[in-house]
C-alpha positions as CSV (number, residue, x, y, z in Angstrom):
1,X,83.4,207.9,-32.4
2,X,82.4,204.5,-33.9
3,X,80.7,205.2,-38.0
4,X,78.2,202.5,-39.4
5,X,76.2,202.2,-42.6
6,X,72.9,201.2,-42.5
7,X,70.0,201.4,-45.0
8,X,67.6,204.9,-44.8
9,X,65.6,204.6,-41.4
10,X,64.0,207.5,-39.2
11,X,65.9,207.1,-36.0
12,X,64.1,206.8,-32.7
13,X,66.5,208.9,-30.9
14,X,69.3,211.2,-31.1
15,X,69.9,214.1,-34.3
16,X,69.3,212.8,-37.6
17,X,71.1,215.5,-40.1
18,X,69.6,215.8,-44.1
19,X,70.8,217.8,-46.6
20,X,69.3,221.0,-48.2
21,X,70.7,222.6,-51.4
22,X,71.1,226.4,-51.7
23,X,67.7,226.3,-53.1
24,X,66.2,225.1,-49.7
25,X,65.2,222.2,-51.5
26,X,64.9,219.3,-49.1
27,X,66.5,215.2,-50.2
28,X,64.0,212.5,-50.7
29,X,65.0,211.5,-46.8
30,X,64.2,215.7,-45.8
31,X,61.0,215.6,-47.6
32,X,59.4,212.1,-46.1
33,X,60.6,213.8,-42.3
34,X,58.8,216.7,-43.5
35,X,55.8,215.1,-44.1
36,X,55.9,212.8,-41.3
37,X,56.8,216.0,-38.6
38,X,53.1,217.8,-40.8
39,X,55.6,220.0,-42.4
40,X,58.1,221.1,-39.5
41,X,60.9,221.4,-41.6
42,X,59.1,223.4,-44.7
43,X,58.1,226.0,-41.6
44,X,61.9,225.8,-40.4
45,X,63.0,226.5,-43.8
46,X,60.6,229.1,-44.7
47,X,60.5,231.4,-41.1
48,X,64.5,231.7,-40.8
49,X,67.6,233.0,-42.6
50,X,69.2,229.4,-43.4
51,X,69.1,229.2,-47.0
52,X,71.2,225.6,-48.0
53,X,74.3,227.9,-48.4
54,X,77.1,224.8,-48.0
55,X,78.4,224.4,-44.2
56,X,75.1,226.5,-43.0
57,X,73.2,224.3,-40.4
58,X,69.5,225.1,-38.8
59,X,68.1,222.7,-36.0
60,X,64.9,221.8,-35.4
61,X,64.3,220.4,-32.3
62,X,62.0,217.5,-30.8
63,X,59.9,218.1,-34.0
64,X,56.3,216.6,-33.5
65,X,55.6,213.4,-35.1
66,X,59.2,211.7,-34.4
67,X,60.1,210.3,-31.3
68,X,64.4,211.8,-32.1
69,X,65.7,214.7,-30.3
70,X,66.3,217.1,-33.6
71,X,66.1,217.4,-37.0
72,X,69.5,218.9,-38.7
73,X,69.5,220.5,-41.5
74,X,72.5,220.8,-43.4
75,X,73.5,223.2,-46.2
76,X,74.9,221.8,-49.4
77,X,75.3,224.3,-51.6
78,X,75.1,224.5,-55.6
79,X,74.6,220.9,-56.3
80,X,77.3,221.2,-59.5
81,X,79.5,222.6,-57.0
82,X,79.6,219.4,-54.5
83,X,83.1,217.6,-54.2
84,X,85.3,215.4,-51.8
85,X,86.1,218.4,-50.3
86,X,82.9,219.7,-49.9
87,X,81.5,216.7,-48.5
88,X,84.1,216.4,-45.8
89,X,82.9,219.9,-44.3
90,X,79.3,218.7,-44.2
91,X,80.4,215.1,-42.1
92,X,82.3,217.6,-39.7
93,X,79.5,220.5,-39.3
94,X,77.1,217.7,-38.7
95,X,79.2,216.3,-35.8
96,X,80.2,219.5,-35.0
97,X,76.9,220.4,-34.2
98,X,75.7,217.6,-33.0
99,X,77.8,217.3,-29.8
100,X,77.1,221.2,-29.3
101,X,73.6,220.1,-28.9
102,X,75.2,217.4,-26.6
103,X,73.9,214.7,-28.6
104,X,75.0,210.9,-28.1
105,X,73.5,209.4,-31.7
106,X,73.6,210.7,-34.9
107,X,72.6,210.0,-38.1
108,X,73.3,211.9,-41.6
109,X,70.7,211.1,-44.1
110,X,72.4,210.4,-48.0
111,X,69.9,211.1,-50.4
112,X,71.6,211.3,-54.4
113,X,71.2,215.1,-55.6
114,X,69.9,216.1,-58.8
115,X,73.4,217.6,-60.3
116,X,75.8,216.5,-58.1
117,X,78.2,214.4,-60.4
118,X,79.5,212.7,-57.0
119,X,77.5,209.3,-56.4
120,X,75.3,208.4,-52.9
121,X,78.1,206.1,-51.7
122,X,81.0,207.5,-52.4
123,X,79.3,210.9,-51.2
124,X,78.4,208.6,-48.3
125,X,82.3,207.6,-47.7
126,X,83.1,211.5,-47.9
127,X,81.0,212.6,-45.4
128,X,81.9,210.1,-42.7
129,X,85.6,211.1,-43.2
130,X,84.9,214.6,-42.4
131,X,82.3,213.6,-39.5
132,X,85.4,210.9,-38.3
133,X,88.0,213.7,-38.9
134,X,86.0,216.6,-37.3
135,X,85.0,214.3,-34.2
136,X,88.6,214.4,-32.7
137,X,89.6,215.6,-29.2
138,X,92.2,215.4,-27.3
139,X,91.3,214.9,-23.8
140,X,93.8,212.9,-22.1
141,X,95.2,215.6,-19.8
142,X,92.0,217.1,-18.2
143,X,91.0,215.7,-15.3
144,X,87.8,217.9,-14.0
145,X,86.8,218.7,-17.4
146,X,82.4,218.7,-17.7
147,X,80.5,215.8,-19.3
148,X,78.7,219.1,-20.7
149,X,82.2,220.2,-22.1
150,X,83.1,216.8,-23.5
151,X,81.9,216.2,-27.1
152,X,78.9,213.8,-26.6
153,X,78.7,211.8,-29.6
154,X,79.3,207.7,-29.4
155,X,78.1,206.6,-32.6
156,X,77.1,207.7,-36.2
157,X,74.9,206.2,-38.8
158,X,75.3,207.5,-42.4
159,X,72.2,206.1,-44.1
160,X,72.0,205.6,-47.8
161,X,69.8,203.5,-50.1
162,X,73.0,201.3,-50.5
163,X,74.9,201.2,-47.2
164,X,77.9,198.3,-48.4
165,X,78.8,199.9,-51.3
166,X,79.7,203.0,-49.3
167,X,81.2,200.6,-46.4
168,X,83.7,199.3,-48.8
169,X,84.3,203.1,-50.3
170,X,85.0,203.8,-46.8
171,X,87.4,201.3,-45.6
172,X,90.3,203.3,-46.8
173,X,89.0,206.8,-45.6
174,X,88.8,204.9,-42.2
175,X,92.6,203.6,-42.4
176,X,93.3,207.6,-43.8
177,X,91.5,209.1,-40.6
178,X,93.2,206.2,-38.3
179,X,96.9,208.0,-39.7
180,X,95.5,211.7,-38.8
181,X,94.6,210.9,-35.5
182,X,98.2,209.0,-34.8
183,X,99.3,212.0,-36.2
184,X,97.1,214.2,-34.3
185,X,98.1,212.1,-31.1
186,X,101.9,212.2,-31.4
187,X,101.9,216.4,-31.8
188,X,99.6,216.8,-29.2
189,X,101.5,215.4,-26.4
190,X,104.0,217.2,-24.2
191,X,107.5,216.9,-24.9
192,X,108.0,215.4,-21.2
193,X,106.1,212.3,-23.0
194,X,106.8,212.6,-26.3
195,X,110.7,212.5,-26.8
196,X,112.8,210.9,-29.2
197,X,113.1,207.8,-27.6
198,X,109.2,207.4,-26.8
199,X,108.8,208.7,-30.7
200,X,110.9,205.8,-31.5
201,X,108.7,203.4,-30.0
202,X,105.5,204.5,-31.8
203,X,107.9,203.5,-34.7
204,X,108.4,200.0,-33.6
205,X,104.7,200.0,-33.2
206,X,103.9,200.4,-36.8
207,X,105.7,196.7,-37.0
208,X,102.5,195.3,-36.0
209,X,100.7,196.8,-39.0
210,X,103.1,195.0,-41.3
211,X,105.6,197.9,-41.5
212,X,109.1,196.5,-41.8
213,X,110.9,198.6,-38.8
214,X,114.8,199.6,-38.1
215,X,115.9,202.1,-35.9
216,X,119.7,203.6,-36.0
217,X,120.8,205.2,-32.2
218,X,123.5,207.5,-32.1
219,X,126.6,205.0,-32.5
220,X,125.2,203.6,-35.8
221,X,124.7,207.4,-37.1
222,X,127.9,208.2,-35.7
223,X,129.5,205.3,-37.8
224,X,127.5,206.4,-40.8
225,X,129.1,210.2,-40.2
226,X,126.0,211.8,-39.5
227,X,127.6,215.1,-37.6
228,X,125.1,217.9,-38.9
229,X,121.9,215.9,-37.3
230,X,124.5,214.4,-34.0
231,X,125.4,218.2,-33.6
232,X,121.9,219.4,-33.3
233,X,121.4,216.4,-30.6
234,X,124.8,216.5,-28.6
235,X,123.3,219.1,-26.5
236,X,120.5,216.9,-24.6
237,X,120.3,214.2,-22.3
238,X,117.6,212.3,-24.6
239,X,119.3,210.3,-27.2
240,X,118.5,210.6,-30.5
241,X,116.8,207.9,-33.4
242,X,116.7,207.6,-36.9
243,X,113.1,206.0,-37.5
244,X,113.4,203.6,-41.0
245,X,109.8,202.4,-41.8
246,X,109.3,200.3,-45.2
247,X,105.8,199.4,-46.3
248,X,106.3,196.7,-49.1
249,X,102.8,196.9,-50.8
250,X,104.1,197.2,-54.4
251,X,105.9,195.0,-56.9
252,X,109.2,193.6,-55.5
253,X,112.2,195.4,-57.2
254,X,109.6,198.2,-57.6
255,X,111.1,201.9,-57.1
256,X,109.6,203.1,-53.6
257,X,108.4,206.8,-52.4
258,X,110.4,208.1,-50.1
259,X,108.8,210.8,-47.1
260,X,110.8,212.3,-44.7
261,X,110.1,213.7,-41.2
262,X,112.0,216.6,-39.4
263,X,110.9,214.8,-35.5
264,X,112.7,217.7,-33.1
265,X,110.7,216.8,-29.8
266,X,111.2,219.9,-28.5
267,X,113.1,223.4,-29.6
268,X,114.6,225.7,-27.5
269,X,116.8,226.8,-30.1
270,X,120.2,225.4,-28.2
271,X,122.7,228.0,-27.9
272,X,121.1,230.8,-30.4
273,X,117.9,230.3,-27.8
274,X,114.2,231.3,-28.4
275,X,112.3,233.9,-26.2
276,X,110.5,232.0,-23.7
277,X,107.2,233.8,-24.9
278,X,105.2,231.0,-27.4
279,X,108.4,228.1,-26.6
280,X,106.5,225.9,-25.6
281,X,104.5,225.3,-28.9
282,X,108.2,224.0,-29.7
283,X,106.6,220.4,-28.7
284,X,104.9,220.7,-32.1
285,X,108.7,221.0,-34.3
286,X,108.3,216.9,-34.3
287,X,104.9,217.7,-36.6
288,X,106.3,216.6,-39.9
289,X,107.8,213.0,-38.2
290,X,104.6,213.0,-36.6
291,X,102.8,213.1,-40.6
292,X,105.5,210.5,-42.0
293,X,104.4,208.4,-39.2
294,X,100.5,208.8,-39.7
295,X,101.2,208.1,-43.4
296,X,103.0,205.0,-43.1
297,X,100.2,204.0,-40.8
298,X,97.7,205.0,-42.7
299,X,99.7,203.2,-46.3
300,X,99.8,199.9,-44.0
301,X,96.2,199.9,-43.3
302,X,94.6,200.3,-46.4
303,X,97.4,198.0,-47.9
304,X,98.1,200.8,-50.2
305,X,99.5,199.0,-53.3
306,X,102.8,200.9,-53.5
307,X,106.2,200.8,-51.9
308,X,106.9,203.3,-49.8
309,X,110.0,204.3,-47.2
310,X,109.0,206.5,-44.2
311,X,112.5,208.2,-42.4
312,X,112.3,210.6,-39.4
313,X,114.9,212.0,-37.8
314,X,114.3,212.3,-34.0
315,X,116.4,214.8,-31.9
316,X,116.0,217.3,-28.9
317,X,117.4,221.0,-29.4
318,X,119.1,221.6,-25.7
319,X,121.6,224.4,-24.5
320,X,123.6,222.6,-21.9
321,X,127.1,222.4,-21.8
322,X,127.6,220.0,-24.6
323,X,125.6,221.8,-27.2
324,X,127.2,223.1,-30.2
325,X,127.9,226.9,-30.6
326,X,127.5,229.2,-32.7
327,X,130.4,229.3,-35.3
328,X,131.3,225.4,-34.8
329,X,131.6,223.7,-38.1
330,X,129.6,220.1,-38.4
331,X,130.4,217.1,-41.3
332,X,127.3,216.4,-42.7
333,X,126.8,212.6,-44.1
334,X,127.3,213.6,-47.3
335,X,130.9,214.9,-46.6
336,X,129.7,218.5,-46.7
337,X,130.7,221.0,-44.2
338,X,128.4,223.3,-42.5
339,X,129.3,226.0,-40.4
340,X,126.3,226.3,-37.6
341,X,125.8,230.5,-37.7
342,X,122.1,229.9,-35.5
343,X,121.8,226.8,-33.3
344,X,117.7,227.9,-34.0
345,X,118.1,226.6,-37.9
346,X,118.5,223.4,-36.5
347,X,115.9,221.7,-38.0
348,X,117.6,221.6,-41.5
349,X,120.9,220.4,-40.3
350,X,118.8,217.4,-38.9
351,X,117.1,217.0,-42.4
352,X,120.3,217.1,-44.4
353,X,121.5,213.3,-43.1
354,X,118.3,212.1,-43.3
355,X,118.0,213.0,-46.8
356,X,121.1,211.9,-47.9
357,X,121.2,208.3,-46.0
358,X,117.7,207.8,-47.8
359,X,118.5,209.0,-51.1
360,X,121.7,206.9,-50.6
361,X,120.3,203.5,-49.2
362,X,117.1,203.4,-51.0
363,X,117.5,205.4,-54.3
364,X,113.5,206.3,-54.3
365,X,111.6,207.6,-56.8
366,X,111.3,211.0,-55.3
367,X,111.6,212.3,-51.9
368,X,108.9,214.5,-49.9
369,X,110.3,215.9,-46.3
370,X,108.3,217.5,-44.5
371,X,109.1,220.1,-41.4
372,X,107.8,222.8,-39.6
373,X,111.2,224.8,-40.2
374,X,110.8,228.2,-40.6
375,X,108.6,230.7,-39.0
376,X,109.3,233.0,-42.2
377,X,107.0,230.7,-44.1
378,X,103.8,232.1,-41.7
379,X,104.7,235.6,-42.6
380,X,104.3,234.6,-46.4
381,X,101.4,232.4,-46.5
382,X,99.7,232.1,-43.1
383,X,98.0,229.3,-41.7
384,X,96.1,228.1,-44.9
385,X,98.4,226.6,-47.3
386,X,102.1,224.4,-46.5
387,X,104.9,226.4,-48.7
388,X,106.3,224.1,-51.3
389,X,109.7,223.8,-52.7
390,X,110.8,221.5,-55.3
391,X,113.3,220.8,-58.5
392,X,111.0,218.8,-60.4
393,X,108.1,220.1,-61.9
394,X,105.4,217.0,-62.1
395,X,106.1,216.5,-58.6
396,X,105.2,219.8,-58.2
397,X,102.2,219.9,-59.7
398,X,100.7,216.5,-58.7
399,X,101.1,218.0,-55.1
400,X,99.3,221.0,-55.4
401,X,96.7,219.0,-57.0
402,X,96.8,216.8,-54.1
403,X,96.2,219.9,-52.0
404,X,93.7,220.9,-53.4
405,X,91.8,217.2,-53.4
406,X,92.3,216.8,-50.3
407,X,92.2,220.2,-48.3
408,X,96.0,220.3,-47.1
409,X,96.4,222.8,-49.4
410,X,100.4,224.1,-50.9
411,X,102.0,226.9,-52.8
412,X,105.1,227.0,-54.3
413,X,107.8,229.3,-53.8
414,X,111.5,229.9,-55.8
415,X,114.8,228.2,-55.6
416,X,117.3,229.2,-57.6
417,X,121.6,229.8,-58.5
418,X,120.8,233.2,-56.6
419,X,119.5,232.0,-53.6
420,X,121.7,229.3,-52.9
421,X,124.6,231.5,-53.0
422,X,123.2,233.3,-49.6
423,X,123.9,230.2,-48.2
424,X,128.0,229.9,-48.9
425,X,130.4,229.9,-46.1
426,X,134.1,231.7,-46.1
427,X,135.2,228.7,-44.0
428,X,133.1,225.5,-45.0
429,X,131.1,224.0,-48.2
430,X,127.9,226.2,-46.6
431,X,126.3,227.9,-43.6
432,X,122.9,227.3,-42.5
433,X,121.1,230.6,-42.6
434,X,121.3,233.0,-45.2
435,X,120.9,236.6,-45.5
436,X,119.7,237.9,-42.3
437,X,115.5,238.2,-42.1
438,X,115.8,238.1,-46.3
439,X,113.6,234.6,-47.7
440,X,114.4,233.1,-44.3
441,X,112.3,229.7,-45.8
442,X,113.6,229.9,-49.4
443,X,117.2,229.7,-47.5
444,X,116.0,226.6,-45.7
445,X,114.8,224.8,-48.7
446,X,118.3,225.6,-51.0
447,X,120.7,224.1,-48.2
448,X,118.0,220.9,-48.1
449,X,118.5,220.8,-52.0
450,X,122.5,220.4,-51.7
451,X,121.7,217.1,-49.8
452,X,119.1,215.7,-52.3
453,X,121.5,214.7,-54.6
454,X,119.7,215.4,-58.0
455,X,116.8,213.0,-57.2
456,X,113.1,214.4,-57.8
457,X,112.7,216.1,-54.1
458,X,109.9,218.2,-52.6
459,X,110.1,220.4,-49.2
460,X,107.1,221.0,-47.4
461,X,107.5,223.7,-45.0
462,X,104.4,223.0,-42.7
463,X,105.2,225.1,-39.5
464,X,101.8,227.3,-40.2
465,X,99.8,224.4,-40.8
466,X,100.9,221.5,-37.9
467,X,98.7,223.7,-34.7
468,X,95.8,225.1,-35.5
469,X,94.5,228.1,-33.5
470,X,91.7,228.7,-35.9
471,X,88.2,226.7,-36.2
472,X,87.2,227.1,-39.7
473,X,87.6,224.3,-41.1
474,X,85.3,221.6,-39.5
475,X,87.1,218.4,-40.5
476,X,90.3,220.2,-37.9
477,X,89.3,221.2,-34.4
478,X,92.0,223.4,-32.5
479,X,95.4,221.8,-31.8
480,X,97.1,219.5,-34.0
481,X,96.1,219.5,-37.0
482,X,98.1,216.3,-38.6
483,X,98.4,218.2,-41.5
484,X,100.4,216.2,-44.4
485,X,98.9,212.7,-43.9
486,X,95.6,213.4,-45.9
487,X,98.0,215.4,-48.9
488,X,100.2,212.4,-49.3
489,X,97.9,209.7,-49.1
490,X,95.8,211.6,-51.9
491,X,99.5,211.8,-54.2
492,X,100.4,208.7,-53.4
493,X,96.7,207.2,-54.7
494,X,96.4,209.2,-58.1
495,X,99.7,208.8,-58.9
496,X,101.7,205.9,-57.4
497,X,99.9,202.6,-56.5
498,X,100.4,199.9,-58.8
């Protein structure tokens, strides 16, 4: 869906959408339609239940005096309570509504309101983020799907008395939104398409965006004695990558950021394998690679002023005859020895080289991996906020702040001397589970900690948030979710551009 700017204008056809504060108090561009439709919308307001609360919508349609299709109203909310967030939602509830009235031009009126500290432009660059975010579909695989079924809308015009400033506001929400969708994209495809060496590709793409680009196969890993992520991988015909993506926006010499993507294409659990009930949401385990991508994407486009090193770690989970067993004992880069108890808690093994080469080759700032890696982590927080594990507290709390900015929201659970000592082996350095079902993600996070090596480090354990089966959020339709990109580009702008 293409977004334009253009100065304040009633359309002559489509849906036009204005805002209405929990007052029902009309905008300057409500009240003139008003007038013009002999008071349609003061009727509308008056005979039904919609009051402005925020996310609420009412339609009015073919209204007399206007040659349009529909008059949306929109509900704000308490003007003092209006925010980025806030403004998202009403960009994706427009859209949202707009194509179920099967639409095919829109426009969202941007009218300033009396106690909203956010200005008309950047409010402006808010909502078409959410109505670019919430306008996503993935439609590639249905072949005798309706035109009626199909979301309608080409084109949106977000009108505003000054439509360049809230262009340029936008032109970094637009690169943001281009990194979701990659995101989006790269989870929603099947794992017969999306494998590690197809994954590996997208990663050479990025080279075109001005991303510096090296990919290690399974010989260079091999040399680099990379056993605990080679173990994981032995077991399938699909070789596996090491994606290295460097976006060079800072200072030279200047300390980069460092993300890090768990990309397993597809799970079966190997060996310790998974009921074949729900497997084959295991395409989605490649959802935190699939972020780290989107990010670096995303970094590129709005030339981000930062330096930044993007790693995923791209593997299938197979149980043929070469996979590793339960009870084998893997050499992780780091010289550590891991004893494999579940082939299923593979994810981490595959995390623990990646960490260590990038601590060890680009001695970042901090590091950020993020993975969908335990189920455990649904049981304690659901499907609305990423569990976060760190050993530095700033980072900590300049993520959660992040989450909440942004809507990719994160809580933070323990580490600690106790935990880690679930995770001991009587025959190597460590094993990769811990106590049986007991803090099955806290378990995860300590063994990634004994491969961070003591720089600043934050786990994100996303596997509730990469596949959304829920629509309540308006700015994320069903499916992949690209959760990750949108939290990380918010750190990385408060905190880390030069």
């Amino acid at each position: 869906m293409k977004i334009e700017f253009s100065e304040i204008a009633t359309p002559s056809e489509g849906v036009i959408a204005v805002g209405v504060t929990e007052e029902r108090t009309l905008g300057a561009t409500g009240r003139a339609l008003d007038e013009q439709t002999g008071g349609a919308l003061t009727r509308a307001l008056s005979a039904g239940r919609f009051k402005g609360k925020q996310g609420s919508t009412s339609i009015v349609v073919a209204p007399h005096g206007l040659e349009l299709d529909a008059v949306l109203l929109v509900g704000l909310g308490q003007p003092g309570k209006l925010d980025g967030r806030q403004l998202r939602a009403v960009g994706g509830v427009a859209v949202g509504r707009m194509n179920a009235a099967g639409a095919k031009a829109g426009a969202i009126a941007v009218d300033a309101v009396e106690g909203c500290a956010v200005a008309p432009a950047e409010m402006a660059a808010e909502i078409a983020l959410g109505a670019r975010l919430g306008s996503y579909s993935f439609d590639k695989y249905h072949t005798k799907k309706k035109d009626e079924d199909r979301k309608s809308l080409g084109g949106l015009t977000v009108m505003l008395d000054e439509p360049a400033a809230a262009e340029q506001a936008f032109a970094a929400n637009a690169s943001l939104a281009e990194g979701v969708f990659a995101t989006r994209n790269l989870v929603s495809e099947p794992s017969n398409v999306m494998y590690p060496r197809t994954i590996a590709e997208d990663v050479e793409a990025l080279a075109a965006d001005g991303v510096e680009v090296e990919l290690l196969d399974r010989g260079r890993m091999a040399a680099l004695g990379m056993g605990s992520l080679l173990g994981v991988a032995q077991g399938s015909e699909n070789e596996p990558y090491l994606g290295i993506m460097r976006w060079n926006g800072g200072p030279e010499g200047q300390q980069p950021v460092a993300f890090i993507g768990k990309g397993v294409t597809f799970d079966t659990g190997g060996i310790s394998i998974k009921p074949s009930q729900g497997m084959e949401e295991m395409k989605y385990d490649m959802a935190g690679a699939g972020a780290v991508i989107g990010l670096m994407k995303c970094l590129a486009g709005r030339e981000a002023r930062v330096n930044a090193v993007g790693v995923v770690a791209l593997v299938e989970n197979m149980p043929d005859g070469k996979a590793q067993r339960p009870g084998d004992v893997v050499t992780s880069m780091s010289g550590q020895t891991i004893e494999v108890i579940n082939t299923d808690a593979e994810g981490r093994l595959v995390l623990a080289d990646a960490l260590w080469y990038t601590q060890a080759t680009f001695k970042p700032r901090f590091m950020i991996d993020l993975a969908t890696l335990t189920g455990a982590i649904i049981v304690s927080l659901g499907t609305y906020q990423a569990g976060l594990f760190s050993n530095d507290d700033e980072l900590s709390e300049r993520l959660i702040a992040a989450g909440r900015e942004s809507g990719e929201e994160v809580w933070r659970l323990p580490l600690g001397e106790r935990y880690d000592k679930d995770i001991d082996s009587a025959i190597a350095d460590m094993k990769n589970v811990g106590k049986g079902r007991e803090a099955g993600s806290v378990a995860g996070a300590v063994f990634l900690q004994r491969f961070v090596n003591g720089v600043p480090w934050a786990h994100l354990d996303i596997a509730g948030m990469a596949w959304m089966k829920r629509d309540d959020d308006p700015t994320v339709p069903k499916g992949a979710s690209g959760f990750g990109v949108r939290l990380l580009d918010r750190l990385v702008r408060a905190h880390y551009e030069a």
